[in-house]
C-alpha positions as CSV (number, residue, x, y, z in Angstrom):
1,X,-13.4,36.2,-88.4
2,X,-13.8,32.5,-88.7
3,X,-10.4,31.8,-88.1
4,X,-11.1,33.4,-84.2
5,X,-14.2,31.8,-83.7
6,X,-12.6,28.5,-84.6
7,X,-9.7,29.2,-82.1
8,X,-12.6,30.6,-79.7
9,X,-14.6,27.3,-80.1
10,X,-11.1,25.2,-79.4
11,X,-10.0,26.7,-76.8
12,X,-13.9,25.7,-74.4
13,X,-12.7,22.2,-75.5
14,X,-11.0,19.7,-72.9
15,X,-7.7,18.0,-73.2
16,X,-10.4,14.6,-73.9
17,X,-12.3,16.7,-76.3
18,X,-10.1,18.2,-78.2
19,X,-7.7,14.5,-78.9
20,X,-11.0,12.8,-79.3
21,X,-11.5,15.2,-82.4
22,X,-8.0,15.1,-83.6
23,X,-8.3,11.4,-83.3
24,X,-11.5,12.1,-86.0
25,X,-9.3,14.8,-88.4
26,X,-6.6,12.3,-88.3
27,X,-8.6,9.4,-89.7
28,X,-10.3,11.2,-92.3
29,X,-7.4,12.4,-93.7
30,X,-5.9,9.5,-94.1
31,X,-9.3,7.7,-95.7
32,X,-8.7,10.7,-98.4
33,X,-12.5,10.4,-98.8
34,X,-13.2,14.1,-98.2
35,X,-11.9,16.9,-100.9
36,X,-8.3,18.7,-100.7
37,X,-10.1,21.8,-99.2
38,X,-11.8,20.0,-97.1
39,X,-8.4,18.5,-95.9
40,X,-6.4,21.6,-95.6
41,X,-9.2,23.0,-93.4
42,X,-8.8,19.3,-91.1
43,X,-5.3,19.8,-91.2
44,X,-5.5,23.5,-89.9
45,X,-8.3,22.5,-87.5
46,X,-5.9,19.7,-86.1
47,X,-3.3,21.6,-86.1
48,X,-4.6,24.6,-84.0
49,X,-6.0,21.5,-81.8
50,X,-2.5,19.6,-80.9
51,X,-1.5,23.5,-79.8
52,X,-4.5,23.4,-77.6
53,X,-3.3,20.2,-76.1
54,X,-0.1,21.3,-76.0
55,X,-0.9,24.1,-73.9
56,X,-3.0,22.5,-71.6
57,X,-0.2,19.9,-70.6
58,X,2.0,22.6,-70.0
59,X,-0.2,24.3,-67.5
60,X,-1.0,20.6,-65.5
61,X,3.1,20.4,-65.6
62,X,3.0,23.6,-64.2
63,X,0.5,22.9,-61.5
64,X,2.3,19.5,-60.9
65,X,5.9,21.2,-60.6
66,X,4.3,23.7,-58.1
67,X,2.6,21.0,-56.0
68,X,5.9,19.1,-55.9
69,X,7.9,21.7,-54.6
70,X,5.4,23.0,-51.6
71,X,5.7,19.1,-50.7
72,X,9.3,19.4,-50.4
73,X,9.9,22.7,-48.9
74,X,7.1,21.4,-46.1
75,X,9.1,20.1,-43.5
76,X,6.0,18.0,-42.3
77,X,6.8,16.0,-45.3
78,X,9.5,15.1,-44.6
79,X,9.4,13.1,-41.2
């Protein structure tokens, strides 16, 4: 049940949010100040996050490939 909640809690986050925190996971990890537990839980955690990013890019290239094509079917936009 935590697992949800955590992908619950991730998926309110922005695109800002959620690298910001990545950025965090990332450099504890890699002080290897914090137990191995404690890591694989980051690493799971920033890995569930970079698919969170992930998916929101894909919807703005969505949105911008859908935007892009209304201005080239409009024939206004052309002249």
């Amino acid at each position: 049940m935590a697992k949800k909640n955590t992908q619950n809690d991730i998926s309110k986050l922005s695109f800002e949010q959620a690298i910001k925190e990545l950025i965090k996971i990332v450099g504890d990890i890699e002080e290897g100040d914090i137990a191995l537990a404690d890591s694989l839980k980051q690493y799971e955690r920033g890995m569930a996050l970079i698919k969170h990013c992930r998916t929101i890019l894909q919807q703005a290239e969505k949105r911008i490939e859908k935007i892009t094509e209304q201005k080239t079917d409009d024939p206004a936009s052309s002249r």
